[in-house]
N, CA, C and O of each residue as an XYZ file, in Angstrom:
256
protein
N    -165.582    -36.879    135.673
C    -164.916    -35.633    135.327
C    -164.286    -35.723    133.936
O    -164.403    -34.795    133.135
N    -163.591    -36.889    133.642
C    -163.220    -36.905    132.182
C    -164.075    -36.659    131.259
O    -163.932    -35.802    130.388
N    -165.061    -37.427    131.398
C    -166.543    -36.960    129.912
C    -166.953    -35.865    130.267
O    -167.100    -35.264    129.203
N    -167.307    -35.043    131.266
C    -166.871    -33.816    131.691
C    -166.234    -32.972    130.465
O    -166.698    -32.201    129.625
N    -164.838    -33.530    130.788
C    -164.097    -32.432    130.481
C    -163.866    -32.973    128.571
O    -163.545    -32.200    127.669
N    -164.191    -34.694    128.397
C    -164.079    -34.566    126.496
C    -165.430    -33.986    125.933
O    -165.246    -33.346    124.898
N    -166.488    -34.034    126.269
C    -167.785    -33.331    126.237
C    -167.551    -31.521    125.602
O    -167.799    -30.929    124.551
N    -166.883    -31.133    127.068
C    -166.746    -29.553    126.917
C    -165.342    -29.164    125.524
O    -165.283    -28.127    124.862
N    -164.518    -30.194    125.449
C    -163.490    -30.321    124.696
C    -164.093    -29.872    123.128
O    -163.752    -28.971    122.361
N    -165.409    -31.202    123.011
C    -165.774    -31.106    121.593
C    -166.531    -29.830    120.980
O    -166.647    -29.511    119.797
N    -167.180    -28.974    122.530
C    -167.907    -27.853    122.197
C    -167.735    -26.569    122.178
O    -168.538    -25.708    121.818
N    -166.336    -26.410    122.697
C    -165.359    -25.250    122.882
C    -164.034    -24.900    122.653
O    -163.366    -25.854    123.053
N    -163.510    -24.280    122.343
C    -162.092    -23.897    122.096
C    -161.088    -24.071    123.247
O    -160.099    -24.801    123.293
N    -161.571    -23.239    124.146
C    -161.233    -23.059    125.405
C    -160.696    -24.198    126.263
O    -159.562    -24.214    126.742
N    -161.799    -25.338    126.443
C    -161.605    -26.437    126.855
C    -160.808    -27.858    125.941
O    -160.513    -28.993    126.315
N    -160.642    -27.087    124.505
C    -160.165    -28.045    123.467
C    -158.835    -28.234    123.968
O    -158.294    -29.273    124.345
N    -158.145    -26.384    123.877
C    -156.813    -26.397    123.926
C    -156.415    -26.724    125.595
O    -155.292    -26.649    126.095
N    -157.334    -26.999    126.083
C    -156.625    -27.648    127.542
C    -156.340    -29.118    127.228
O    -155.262    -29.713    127.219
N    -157.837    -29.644    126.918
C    -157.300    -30.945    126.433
C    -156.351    -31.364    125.338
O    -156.417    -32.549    125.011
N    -155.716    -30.802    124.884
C    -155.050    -30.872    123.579
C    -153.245    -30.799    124.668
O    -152.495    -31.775    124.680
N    -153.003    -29.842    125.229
C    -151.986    -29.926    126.631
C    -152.065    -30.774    127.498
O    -151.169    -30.722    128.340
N    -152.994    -31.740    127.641
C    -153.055    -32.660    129.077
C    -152.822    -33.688    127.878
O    -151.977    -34.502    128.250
N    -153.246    -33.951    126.599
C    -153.077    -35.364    126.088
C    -151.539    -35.288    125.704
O    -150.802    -36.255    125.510
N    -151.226    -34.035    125.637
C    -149.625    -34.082    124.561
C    -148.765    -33.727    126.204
O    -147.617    -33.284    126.151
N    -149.236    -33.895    127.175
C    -148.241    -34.404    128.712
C    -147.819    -32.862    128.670
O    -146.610    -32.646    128.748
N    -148.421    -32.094    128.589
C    -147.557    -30.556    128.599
C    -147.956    -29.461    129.852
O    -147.480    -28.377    130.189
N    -149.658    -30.743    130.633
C    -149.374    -29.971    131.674
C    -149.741    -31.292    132.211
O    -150.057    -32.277    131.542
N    -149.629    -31.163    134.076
C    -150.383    -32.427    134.270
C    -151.607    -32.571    134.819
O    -152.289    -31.555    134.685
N    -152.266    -33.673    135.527
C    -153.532    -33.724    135.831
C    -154.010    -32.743    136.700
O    -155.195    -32.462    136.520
N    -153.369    -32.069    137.694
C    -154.103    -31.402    138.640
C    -154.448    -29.959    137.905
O    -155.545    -29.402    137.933
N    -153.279    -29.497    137.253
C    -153.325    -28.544    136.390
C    -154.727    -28.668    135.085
O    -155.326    -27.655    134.724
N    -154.909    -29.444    134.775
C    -155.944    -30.010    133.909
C    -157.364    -30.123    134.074
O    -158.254    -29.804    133.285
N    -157.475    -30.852    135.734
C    -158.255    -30.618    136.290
C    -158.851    -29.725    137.194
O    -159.785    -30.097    137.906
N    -158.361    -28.474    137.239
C    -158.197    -27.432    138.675
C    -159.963    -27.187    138.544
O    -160.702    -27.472    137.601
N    -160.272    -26.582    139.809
C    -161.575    -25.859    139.903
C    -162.439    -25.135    138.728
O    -163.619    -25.221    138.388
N    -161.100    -24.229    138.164
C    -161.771    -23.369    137.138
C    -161.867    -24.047    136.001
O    -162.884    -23.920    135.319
N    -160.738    -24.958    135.566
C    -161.239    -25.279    134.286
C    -162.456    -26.429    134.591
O    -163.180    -26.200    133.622
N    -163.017    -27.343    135.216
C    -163.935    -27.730    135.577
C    -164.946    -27.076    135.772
O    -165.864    -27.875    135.962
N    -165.268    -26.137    135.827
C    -166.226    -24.699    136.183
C    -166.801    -24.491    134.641
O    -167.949    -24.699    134.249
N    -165.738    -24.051    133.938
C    -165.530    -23.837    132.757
C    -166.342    -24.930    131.277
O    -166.843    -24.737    130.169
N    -166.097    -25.827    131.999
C    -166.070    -27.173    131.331
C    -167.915    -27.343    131.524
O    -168.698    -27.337    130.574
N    -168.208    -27.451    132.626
C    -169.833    -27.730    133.383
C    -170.714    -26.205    132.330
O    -171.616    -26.324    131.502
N    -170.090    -25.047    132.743
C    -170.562    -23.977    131.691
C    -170.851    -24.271    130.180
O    -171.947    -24.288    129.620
N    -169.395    -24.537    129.565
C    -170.278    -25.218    127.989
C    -170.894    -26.003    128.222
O    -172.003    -25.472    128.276
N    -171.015    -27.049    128.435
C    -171.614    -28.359    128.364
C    -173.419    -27.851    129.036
O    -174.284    -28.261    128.261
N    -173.769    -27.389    129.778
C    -175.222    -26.182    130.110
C    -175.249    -25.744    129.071
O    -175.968    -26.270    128.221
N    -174.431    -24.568    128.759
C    -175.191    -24.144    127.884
C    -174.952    -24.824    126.526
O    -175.790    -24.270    125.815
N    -174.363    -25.610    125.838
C    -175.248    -26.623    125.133
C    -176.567    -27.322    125.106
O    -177.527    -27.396    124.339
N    -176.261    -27.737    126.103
C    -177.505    -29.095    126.705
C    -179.105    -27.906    126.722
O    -180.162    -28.470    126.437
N    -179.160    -26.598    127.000
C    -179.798    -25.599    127.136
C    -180.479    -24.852    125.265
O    -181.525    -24.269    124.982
N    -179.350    -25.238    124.456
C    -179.698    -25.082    123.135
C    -180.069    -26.040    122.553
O    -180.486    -25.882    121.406
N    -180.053    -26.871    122.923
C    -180.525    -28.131    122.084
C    -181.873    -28.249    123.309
O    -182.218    -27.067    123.293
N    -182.447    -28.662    123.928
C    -183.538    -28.169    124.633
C    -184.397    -27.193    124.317
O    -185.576    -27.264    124.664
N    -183.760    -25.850    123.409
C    -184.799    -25.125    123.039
C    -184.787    -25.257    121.511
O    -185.835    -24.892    120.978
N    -183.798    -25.715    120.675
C    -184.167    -26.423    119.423
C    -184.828    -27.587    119.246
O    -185.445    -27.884    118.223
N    -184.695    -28.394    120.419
C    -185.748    -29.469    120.332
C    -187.362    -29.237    120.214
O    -188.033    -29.744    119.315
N    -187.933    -28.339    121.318
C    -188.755    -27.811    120.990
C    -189.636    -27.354    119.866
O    -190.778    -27.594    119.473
N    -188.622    -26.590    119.514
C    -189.614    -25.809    117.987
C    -189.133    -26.671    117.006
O    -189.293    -26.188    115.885
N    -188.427    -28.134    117.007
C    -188.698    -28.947    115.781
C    -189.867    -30.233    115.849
O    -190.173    -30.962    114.905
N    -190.357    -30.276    117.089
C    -191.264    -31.108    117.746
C    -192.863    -30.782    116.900
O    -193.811    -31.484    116.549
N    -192.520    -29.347    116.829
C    -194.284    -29.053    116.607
C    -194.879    -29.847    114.449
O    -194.519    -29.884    113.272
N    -195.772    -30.196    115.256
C    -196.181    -30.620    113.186
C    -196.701    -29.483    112.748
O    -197.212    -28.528    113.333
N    -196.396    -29.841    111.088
C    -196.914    -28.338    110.409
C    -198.123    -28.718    109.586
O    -198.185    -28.115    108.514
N    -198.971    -29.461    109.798
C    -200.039    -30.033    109.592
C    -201.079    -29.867    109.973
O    -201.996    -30.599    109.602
């Protein structure tokens, strides 16, 4: 759940400023970890993993 949640940290705002409150002790773990922001977290991290999957693609092909 942690790489989880530093993963979604590096690719979103959303999940930054949570982690940015759980490292500076301003909320605590359960709060940090609840359902939704874990929800949240699995969402960027898809749809990343989903763009780079289809940019991989069309840099694969030779132009030769």
């Amino acid at each position: 759940m942690e790489r989880l949640m530093f993963s979604a940290a590096a690719r979103d705002d959303s999940p930054a400023r949570r982690m940015h409150l759980f490292a500076s002790r301003l909320i605590g773990p359960l709060r940090f970890l609840n359902p939704a922001a874990l929800a949240k977290a699995s969402a960027v991290n898809l749809r990343h993993r989903g763009a780079a999957v289809i940019r991989g693609k069309g840099s694969s092909r030779s132009c030769g």
